[in-house]
N, CA, C and O atoms as a DFTB+ gen file, in Angstrom:
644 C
 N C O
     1  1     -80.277      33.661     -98.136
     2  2     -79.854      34.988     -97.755
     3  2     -79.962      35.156     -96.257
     4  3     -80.683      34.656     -95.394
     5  1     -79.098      35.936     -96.263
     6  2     -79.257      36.476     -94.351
     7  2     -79.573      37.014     -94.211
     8  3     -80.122      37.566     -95.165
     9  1     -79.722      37.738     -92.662
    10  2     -80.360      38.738     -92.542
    11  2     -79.241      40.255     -92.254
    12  3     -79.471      41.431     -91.970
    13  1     -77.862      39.368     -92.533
    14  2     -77.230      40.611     -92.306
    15  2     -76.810      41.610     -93.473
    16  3     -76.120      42.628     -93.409
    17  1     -77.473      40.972     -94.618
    18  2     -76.836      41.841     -95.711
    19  2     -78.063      42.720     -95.793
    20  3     -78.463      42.548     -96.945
    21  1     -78.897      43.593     -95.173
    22  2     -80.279      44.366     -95.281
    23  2     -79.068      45.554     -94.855
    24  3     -77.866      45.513     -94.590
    25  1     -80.308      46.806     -94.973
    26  2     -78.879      47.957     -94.677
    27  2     -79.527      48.379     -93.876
    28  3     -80.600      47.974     -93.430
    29  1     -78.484      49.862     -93.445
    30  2     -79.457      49.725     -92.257
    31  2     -79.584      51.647     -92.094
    32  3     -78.824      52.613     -92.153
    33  1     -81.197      51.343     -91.841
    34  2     -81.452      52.973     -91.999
    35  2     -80.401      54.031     -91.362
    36  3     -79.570      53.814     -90.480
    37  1     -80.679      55.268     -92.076
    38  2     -80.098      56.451     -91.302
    39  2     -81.028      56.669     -89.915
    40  3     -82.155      56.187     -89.808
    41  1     -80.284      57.581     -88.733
    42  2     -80.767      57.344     -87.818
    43  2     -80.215      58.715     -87.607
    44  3     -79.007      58.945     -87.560
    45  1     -81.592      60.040     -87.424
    46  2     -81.077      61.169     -87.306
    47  2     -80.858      61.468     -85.413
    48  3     -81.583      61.375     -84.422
    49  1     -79.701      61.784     -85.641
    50  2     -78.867      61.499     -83.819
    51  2     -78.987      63.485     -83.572
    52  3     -79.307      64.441     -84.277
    53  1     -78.507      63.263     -82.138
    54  2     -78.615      64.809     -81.650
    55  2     -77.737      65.411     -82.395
    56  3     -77.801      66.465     -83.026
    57  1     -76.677      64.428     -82.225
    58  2     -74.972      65.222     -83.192
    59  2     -75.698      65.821     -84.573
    60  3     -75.790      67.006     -84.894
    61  1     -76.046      64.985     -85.087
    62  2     -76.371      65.517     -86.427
    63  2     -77.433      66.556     -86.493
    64  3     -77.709      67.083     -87.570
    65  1     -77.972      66.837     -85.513
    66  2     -78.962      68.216     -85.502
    67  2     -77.587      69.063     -85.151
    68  3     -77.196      69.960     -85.899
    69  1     -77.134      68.820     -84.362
    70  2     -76.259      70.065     -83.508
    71  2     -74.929      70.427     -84.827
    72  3     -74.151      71.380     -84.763
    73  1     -74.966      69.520     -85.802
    74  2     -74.174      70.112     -86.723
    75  2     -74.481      70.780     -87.706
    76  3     -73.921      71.731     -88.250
    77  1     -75.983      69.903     -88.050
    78  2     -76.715      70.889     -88.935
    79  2     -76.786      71.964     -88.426
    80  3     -76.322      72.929     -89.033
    81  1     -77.410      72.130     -87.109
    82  2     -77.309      74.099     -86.727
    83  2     -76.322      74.639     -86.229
    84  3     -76.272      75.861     -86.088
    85  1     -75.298      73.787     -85.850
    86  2     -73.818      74.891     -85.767
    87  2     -72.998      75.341     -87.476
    88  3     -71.955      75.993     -87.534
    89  1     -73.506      74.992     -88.312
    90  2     -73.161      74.782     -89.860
    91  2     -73.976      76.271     -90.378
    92  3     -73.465      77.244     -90.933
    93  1     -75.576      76.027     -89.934
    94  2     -76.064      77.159     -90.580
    95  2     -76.240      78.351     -90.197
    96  3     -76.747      79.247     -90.871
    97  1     -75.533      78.490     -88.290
    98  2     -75.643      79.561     -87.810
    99  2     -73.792      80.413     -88.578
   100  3     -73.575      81.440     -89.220
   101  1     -73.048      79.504     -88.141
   102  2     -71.766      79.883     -88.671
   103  2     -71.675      80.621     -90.488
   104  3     -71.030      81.582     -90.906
   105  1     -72.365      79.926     -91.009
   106  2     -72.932      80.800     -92.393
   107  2     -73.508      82.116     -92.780
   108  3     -73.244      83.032     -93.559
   109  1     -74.533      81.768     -91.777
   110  2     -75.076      83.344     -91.381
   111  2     -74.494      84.537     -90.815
   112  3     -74.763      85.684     -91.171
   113  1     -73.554      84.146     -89.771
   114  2     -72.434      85.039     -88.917
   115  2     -71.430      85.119     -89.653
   116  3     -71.065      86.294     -89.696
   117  1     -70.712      84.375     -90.334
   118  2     -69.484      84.884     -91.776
   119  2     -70.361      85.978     -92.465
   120  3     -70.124      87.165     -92.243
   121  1     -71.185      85.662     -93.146
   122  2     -72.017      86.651     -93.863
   123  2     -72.384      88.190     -93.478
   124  3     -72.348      89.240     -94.120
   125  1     -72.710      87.898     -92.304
   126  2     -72.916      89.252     -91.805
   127  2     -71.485      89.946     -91.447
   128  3     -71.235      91.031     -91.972
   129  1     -70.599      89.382     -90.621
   130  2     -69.184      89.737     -90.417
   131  2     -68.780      90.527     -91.888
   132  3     -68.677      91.734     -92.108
   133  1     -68.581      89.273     -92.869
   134  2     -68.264      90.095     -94.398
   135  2     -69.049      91.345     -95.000
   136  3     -68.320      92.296     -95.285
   137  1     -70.628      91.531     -95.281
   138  2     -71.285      92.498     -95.000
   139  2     -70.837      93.606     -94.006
   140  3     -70.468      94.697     -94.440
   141  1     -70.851      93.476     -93.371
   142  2     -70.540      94.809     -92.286
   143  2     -69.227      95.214     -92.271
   144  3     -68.957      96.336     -91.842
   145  1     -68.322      94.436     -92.695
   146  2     -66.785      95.142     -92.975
   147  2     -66.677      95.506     -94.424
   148  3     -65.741      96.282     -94.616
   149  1     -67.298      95.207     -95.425
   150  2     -67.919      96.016     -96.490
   151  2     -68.028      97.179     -96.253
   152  3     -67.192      98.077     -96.358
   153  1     -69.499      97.215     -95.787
   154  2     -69.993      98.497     -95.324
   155  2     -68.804      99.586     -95.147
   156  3     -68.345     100.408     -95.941
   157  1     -68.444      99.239     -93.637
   158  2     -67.484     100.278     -93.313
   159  2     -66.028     100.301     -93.689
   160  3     -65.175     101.017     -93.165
   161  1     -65.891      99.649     -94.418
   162  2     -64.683      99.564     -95.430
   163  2     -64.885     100.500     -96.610
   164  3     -63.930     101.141     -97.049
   165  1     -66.037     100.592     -97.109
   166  2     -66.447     101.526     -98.674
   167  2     -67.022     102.721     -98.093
   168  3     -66.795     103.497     -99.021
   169  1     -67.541     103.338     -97.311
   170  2     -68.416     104.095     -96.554
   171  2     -67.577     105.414     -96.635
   172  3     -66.596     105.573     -95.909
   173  1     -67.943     106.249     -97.437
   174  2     -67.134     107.466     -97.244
   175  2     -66.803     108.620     -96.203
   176  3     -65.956     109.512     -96.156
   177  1     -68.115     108.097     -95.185
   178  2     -67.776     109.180     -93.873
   179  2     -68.919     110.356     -94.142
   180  3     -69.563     110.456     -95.187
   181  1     -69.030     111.161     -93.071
   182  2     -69.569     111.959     -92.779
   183  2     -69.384     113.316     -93.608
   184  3     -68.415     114.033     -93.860
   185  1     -70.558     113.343     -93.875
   186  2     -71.177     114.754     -94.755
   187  2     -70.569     116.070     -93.957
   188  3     -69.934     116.877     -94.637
   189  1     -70.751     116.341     -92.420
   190  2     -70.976     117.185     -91.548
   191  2     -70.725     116.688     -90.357
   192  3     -71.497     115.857     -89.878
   193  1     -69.810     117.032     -89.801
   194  2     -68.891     116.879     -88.109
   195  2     -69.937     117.334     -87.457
   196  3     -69.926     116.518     -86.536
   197  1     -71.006     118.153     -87.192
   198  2     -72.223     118.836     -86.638
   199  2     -73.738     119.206     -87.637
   200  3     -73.963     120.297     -88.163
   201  1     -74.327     118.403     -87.682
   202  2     -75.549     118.604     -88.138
   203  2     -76.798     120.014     -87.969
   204  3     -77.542     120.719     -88.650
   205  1     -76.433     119.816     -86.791
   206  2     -77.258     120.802     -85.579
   207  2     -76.690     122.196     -86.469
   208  3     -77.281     122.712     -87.417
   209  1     -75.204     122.696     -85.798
   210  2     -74.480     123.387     -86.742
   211  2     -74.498     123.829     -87.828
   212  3     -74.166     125.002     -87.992
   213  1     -74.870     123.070     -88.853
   214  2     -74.664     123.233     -90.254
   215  2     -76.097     123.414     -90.728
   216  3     -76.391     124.029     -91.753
   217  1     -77.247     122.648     -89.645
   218  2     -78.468     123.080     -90.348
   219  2     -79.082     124.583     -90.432
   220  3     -79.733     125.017     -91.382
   221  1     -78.587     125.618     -88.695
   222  2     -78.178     126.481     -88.551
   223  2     -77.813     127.858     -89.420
   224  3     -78.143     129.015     -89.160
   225  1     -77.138     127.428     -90.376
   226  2     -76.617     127.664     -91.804
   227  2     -77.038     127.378     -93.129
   228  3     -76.553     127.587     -94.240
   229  1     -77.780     126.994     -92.827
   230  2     -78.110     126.033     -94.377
   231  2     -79.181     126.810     -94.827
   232  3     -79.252     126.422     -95.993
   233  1     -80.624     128.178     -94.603
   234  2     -81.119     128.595     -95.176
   235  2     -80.582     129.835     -95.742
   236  3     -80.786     130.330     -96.851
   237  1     -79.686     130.338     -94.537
   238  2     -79.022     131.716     -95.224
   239  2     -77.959     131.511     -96.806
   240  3     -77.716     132.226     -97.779
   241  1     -77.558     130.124     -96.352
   242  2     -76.516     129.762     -97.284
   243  2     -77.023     129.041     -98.758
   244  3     -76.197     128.624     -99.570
   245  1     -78.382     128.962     -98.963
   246  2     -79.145     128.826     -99.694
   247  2     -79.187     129.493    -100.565
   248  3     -78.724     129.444    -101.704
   249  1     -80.261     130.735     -99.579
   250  2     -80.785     131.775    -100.179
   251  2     -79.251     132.679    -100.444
   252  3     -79.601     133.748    -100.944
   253  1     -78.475     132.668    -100.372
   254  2     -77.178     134.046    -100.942
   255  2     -76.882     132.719    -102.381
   256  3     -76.499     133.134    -103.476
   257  1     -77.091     131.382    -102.182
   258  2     -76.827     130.451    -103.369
   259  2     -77.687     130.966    -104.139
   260  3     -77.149     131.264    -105.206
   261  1     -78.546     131.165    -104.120
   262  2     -79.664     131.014    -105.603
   263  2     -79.464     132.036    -105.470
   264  3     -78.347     131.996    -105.985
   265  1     -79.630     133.498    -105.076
   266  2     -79.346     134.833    -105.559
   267  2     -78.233     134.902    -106.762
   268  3     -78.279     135.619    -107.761
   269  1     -77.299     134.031    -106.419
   270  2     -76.134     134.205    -107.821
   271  2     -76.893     133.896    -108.678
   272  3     -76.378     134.488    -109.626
   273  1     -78.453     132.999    -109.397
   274  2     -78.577     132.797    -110.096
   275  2     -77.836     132.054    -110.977
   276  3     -77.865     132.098    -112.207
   277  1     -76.868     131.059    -109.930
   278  2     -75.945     130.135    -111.666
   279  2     -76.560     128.967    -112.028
   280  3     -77.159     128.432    -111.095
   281  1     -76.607     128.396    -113.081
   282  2     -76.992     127.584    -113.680
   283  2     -75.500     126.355    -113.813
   284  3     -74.538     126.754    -114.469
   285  1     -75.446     125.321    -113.344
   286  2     -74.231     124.568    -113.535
   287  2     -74.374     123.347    -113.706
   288  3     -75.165     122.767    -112.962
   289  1     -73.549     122.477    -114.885
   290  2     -73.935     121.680    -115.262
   291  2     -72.447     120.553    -115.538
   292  3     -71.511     121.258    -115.915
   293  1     -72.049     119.096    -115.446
   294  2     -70.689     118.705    -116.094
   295  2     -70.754     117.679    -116.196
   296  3     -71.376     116.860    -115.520
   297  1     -69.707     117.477    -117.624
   298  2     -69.573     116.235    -118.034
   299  2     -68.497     115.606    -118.435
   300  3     -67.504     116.320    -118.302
   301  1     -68.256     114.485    -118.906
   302  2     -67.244     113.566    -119.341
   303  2     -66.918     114.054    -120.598
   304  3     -68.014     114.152    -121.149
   305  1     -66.210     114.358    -121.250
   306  2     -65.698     114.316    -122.511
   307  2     -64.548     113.318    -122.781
   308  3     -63.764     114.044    -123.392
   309  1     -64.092     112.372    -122.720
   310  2     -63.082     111.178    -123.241
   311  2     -62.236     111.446    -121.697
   312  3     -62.778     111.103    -120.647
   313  1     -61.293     111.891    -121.708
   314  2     -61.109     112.074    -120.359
   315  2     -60.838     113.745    -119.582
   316  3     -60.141     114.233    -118.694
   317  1     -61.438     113.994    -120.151
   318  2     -61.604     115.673    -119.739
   319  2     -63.050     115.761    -118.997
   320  3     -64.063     115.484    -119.640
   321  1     -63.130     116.161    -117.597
   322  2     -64.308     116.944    -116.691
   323  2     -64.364     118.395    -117.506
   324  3     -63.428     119.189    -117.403
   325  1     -65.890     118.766    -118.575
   326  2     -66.002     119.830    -118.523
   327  2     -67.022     120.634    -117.356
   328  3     -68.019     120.038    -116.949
   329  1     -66.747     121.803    -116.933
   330  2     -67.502     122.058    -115.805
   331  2     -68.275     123.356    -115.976
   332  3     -67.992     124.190    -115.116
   333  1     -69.054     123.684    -116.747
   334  2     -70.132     124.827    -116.942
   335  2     -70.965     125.898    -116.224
   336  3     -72.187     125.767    -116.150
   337  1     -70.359     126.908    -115.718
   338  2     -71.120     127.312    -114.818
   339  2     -71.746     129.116    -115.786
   340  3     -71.247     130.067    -116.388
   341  1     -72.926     128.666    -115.397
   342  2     -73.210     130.470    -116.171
   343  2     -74.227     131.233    -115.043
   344  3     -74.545     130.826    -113.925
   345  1     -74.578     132.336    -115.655
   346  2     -75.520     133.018    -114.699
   347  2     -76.844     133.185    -115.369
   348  3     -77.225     132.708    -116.437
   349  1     -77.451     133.942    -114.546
   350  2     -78.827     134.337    -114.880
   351  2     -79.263     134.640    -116.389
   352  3     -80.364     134.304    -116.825
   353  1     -78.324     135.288    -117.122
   354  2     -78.687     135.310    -118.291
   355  2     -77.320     134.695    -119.456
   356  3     -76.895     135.148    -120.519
   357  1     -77.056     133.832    -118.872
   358  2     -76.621     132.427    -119.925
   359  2     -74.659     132.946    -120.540
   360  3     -74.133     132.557    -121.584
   361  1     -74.016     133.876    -119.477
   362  2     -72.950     133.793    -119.727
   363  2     -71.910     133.244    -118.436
   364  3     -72.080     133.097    -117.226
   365  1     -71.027     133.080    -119.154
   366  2     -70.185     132.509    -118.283
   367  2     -69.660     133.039    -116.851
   368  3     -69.394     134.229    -116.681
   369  1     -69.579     132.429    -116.211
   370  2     -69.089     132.801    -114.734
   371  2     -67.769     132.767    -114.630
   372  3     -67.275     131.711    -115.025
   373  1     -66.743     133.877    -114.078
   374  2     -65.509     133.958    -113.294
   375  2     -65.729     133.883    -111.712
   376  3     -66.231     134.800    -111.061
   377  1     -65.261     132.598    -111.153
   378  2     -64.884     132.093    -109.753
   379  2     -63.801     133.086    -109.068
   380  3     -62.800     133.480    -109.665
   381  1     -64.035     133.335    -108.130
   382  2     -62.333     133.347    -107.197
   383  2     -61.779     132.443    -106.958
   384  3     -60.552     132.417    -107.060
   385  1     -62.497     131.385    -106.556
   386  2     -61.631     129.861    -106.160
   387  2     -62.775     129.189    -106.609
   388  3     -63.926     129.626    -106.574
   389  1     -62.218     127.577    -107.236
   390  2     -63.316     126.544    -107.284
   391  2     -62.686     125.317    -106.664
   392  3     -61.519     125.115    -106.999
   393  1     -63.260     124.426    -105.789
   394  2     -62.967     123.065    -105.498
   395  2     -63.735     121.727    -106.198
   396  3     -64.965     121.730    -106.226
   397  1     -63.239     120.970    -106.571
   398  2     -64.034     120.049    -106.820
   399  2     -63.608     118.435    -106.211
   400  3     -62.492     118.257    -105.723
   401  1     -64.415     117.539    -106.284
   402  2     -64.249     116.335    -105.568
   403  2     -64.299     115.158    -106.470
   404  3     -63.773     114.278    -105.789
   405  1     -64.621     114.648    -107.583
   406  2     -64.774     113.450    -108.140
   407  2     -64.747     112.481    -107.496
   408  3     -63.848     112.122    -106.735
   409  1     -66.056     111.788    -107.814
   410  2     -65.669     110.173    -106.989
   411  2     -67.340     109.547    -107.219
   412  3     -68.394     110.131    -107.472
   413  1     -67.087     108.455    -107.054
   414  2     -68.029     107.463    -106.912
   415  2     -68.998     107.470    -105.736
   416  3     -68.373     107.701    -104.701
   417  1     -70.221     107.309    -105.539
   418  2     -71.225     107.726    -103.932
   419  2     -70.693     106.632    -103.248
   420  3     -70.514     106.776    -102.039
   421  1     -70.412     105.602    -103.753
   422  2     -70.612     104.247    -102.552
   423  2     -69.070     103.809    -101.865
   424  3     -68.770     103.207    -100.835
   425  1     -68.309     104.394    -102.913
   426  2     -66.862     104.530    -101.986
   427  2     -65.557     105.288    -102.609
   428  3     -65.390     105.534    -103.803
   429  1     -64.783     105.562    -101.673
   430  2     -63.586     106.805    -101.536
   431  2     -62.414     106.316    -102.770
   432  3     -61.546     107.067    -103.214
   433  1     -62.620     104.941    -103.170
   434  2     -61.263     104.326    -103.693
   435  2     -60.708     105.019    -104.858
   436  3     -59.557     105.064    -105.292
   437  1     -61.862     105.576    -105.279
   438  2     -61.620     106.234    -106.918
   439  2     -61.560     107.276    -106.753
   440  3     -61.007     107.622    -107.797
   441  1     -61.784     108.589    -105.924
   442  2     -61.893     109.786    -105.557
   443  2     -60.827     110.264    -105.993
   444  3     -59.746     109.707    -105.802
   445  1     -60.982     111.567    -106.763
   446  2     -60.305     112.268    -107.199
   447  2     -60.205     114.150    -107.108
   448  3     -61.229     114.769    -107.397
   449  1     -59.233     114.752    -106.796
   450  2     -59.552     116.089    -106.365
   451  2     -59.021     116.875    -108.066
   452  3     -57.851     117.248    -107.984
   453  1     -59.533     117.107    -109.214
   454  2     -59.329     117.644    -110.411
   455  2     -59.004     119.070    -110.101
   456  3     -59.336     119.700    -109.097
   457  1     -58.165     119.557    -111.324
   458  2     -57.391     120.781    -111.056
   459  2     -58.325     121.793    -112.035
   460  3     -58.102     121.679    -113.240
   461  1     -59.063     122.498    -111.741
   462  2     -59.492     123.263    -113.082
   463  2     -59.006     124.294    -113.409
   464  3     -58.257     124.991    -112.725
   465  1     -59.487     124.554    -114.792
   466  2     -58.402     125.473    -115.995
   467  2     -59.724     125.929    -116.410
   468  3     -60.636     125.151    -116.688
   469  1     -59.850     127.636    -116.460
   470  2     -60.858     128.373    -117.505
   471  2     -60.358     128.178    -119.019
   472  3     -59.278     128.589    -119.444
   473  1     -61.551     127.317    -119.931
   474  2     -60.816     127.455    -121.036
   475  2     -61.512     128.573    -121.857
   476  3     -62.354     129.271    -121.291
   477  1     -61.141     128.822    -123.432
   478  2     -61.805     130.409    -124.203
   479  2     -63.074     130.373    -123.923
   480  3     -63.643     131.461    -123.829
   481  1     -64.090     128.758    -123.653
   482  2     -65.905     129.181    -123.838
   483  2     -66.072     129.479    -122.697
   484  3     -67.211     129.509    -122.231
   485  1     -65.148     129.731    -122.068
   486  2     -65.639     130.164    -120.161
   487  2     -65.983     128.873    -119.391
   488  3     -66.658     128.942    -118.364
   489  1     -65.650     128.008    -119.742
   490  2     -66.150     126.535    -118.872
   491  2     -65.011     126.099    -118.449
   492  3     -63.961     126.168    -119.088
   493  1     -65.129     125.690    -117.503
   494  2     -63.737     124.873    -116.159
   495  2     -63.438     123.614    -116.832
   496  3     -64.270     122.732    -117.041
   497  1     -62.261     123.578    -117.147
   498  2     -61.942     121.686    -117.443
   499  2     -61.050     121.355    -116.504
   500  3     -60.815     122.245    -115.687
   501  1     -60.414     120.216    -116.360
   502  2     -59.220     119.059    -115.597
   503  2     -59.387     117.580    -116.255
   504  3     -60.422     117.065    -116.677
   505  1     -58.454     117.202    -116.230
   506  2     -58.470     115.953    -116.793
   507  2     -58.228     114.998    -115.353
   508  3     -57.513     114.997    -114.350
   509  1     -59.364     114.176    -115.998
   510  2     -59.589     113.288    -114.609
   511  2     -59.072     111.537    -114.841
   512  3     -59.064     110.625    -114.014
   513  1     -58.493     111.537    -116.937
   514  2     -58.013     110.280    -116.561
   515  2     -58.866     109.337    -117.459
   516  3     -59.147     109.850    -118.542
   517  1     -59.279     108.248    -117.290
   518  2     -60.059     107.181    -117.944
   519  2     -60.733     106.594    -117.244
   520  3     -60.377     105.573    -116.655
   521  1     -62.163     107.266    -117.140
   522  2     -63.220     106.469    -115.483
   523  2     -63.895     105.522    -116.050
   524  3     -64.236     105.637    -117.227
   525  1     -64.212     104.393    -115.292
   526  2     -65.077     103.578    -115.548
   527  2     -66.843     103.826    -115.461
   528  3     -67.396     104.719    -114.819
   529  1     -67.356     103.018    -116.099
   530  2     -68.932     103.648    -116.694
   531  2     -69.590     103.383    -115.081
   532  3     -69.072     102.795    -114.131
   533  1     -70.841     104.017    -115.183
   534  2     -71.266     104.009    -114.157
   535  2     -71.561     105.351    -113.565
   536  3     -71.358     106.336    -114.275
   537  1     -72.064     105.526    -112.220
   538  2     -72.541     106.790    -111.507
   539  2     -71.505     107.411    -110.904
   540  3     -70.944     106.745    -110.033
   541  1     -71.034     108.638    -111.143
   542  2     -69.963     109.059    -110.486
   543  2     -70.928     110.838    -109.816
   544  3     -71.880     111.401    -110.357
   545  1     -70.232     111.218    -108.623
   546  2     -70.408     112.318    -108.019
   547  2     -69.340     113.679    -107.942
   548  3     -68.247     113.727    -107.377
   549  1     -69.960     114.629    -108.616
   550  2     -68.660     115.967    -108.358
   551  2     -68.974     116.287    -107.480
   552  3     -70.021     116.833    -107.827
   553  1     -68.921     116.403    -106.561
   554  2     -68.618     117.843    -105.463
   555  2     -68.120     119.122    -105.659
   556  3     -66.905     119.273    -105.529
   557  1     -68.813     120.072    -105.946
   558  2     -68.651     121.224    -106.240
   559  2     -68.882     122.513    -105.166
   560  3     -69.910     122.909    -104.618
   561  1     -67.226     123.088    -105.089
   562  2     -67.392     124.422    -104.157
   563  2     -66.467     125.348    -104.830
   564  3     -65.258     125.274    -105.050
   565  1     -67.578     126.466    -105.167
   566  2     -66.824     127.619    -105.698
   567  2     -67.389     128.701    -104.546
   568  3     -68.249     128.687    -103.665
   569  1     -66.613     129.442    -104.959
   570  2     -66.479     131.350    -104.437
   571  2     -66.429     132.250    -105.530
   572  3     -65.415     132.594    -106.137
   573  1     -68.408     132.851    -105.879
   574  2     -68.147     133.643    -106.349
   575  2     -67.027     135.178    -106.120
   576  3     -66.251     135.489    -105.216
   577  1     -67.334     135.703    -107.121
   578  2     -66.690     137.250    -106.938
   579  2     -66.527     137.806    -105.780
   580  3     -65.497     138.129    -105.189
   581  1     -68.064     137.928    -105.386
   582  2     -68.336     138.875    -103.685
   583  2     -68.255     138.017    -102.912
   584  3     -68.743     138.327    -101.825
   585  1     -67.756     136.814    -102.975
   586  2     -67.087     136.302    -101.506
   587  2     -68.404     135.353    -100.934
   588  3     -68.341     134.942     -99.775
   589  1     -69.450     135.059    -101.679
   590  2     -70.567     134.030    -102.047
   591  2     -70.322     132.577    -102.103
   592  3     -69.900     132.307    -103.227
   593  1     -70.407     131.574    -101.390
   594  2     -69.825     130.230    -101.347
   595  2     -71.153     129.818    -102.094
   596  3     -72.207     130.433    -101.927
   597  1     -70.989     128.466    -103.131
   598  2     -71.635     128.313    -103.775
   599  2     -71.289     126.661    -104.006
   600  3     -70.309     126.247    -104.624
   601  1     -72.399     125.764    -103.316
   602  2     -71.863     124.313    -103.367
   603  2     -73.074     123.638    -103.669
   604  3     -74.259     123.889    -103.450
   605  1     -72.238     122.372    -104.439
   606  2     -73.399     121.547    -105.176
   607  2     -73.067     120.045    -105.502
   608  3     -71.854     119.840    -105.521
   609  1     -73.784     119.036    -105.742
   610  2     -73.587     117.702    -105.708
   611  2     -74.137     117.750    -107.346
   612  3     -75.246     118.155    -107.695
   613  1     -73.183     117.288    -108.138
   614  2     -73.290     116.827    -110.021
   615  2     -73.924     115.606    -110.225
   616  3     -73.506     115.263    -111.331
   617  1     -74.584     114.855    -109.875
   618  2     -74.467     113.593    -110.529
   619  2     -74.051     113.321    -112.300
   620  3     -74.582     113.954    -113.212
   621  1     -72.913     112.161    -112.505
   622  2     -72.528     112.283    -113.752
   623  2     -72.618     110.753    -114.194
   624  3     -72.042     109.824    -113.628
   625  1     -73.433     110.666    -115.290
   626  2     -74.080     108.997    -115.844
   627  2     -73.167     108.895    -116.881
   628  3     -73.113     109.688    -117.821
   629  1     -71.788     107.049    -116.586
   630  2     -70.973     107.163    -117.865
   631  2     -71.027     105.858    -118.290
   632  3     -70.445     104.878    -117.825
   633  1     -72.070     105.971    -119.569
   634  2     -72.162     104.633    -120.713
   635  2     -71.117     104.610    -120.988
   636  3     -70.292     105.513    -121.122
   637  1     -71.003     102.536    -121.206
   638  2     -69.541     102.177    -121.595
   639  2     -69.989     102.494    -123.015
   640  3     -71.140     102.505    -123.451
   641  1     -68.674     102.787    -123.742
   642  2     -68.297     103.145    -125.057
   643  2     -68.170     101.904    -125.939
   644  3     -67.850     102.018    -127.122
């Protein structure tokens, strides 16, 4: 035998460091790139154009809220939003105007603006369609009678069937 048939070790060279860490920094920086255009790709935006502003507002607009005393509550029925609003002593409420928002917290894609209809039990419906299970958010703004703005965040939990 010779001596040339022996093999011949690996021999870790600069190149091969400098690829190993140009390999695992480039991994890390895709990652974050993809992450962060996520983010602000699903990100629904701002609550409030002025914070300062709106905080300003936010005890008077409270306290005239809970004075209505409503109690409000909504849910999924197959594809009907029912939307329940009563008062202090457990009958139904007439709105001047109601808005509502449907949608998912973590992004805009599914958002939906529902049309509501008083039906005979005094509760608001719209048909919102066939949603997928999961956490969905109403946004709720009505105007009572006396001209009372009255707003609220639903959370709505939907087991698959």
């Amino acid at each position: 035998m010779t001596e040339k048939s022996e093999k011949k070790e690996f021999e870790l060279t600069g190149k091969h460091v400098l690829a190993i860490v140009v390999t695992a920094f480039s991994v890390i920086i895709a990652v974050n790139v993809f992450m962060a255009y996520s983010a602000v790709g699903t990100f629904p935006g701002l609550e409030t154009k002025n914070s300062y502003v709106a905080s300003q507002k936010f005890d008077a607009q409270r306290t005239a809220q809970e004075a209505l005393g409503w109690d409000v509550s909504a849910q999924i029925e197959g594809e009907t939003l029912v939307l329940d609003i009563k008062d202090a002593a457990g009958d139904p409420v007439a709105v001047k105007s109601l808005y509502g928002l449907l949608g998912r917290a973590t992004h805009v894609n599914e958002d939906q603006e529902p049309e509501f209809s008083q039906n005979s039990t005094g509760a608001y419906v719209a048909q919102v369609g066939k949603l997928g299970e999961g956490n969905w958010n109403l946004r709720m703004n009505a105007v009572a009678e006396d001209g009372t703005s009255f707003q609220q965040r639903i959370p709505i939990f939907l087991k698959a069937n």
